[in-house]
N, C-alpha and C positions, 0 to 999 in steps of 0.2 A: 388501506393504510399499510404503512412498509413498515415490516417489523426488522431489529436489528438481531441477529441473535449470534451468538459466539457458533465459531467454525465446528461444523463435525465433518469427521469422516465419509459420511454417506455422501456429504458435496464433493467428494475430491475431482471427479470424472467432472461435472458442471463448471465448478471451478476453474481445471485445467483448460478447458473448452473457450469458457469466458474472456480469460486471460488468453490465450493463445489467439484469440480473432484479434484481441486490442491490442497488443503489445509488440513492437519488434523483437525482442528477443525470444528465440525458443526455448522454454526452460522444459524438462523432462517432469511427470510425475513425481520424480523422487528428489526435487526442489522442494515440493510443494508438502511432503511429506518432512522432509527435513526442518522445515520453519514450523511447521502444524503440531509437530511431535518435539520437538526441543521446547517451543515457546507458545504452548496453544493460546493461553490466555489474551495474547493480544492480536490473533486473526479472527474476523466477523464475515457472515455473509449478511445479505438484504433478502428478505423475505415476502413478498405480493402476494396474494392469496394462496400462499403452501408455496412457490414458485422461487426457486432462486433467481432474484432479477441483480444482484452488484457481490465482489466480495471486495476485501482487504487482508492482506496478509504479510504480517509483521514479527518484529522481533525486537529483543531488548536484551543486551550483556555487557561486559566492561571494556570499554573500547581501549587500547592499546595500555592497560593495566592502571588507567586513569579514572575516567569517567563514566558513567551508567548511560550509555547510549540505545534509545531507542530509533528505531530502524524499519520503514512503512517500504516493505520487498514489491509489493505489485498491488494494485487500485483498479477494479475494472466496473465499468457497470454498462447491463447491456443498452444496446443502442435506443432500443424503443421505449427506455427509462430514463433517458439522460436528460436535465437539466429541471429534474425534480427534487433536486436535495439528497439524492440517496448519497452521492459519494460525497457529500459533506457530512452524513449520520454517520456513515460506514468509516470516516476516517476521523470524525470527531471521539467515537465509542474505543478506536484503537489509540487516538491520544490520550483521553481519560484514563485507560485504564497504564500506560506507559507511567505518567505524570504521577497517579497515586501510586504508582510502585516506583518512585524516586527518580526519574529519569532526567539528567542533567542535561539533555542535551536530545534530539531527535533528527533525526536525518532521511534524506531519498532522493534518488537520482529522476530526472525526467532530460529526453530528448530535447536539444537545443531551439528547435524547431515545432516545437510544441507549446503553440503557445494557450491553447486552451487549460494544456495543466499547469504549465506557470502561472495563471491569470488567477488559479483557484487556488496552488498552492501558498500564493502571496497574500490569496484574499484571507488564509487562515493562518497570516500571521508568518510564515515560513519564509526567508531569507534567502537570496541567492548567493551559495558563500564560495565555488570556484569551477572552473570551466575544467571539463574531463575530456581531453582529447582521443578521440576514436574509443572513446567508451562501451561502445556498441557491435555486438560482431559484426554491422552493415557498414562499420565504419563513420558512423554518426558519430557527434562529439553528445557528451552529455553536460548538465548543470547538476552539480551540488546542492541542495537546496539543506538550509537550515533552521531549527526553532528553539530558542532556550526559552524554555516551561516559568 
């Protein structure tokens, strides 16, 4: 059974690992710390018997001195877990907790060409709201994806 449980610290090295195999972009450690330590409440990892198998790590502040916008920074779950549910736990737990802490608005970018996380992010509701050219330092374009709660 995969338990959901709020991020600590002792995952950071797993973490960065996890995300670093899935993700085009190289984010440093001290990404991952900066989200974790400003806004822990709303990053999760996925738990298998003691075993970090998915995280999510997010954030939530006023976006351009308007709005409460929450913000889902990176989604990963590992390979030989995928398409059990975990990153629908792991990003559902970090919508919950956005949503009860007032979030007008949630946001996250994925690769244009990705069309497995587009498929999931629409499946939960999430909005394609504009196209981000060479958003990616490979030069990929990215998508906006959006959800009002």
């Amino acid at each position: 059974m995969v338990e959901i449980v709020p991020y600590h610290h002792k995952y950071l090295e797993e973490v960065c690992q996890l995300i670093k195999k899935d993700l085009s972009e190289p984010y440093s450690k001290y990404v991952y710390r900066y989200f974790v330590h400003q806004w822990p409440e709303y990053s999760f990892v996925a738990l298998l018997d003691g075993q970090m198998v998915g995280a999510v790590i997010s954030k939530q502040d006023i976006h351009r001195g308007q709005s409460l916008r929450g913000y889902i920074a990176m989604l990963a779950v590992k390979d030989s877990h995928r398409g059990k549910g975990i990153a629908t736990l792991l990003t559902k737990a970090s919508l919950n907790v956005m949503i009860e802490k007032g979030a007008q608005e949630i946001v996250l970018e994925t690769e244009v060409d990705n069309d497995a996380a587009m498929y999931f992010y629409e499946r939960l509701g999430f909005c394609r709201y504009k196209r981000l050219f060479r958003y990616y330092l490979n030069g990929t374009d990215a998508f906006r994806y959006i959800l009002y709660p």
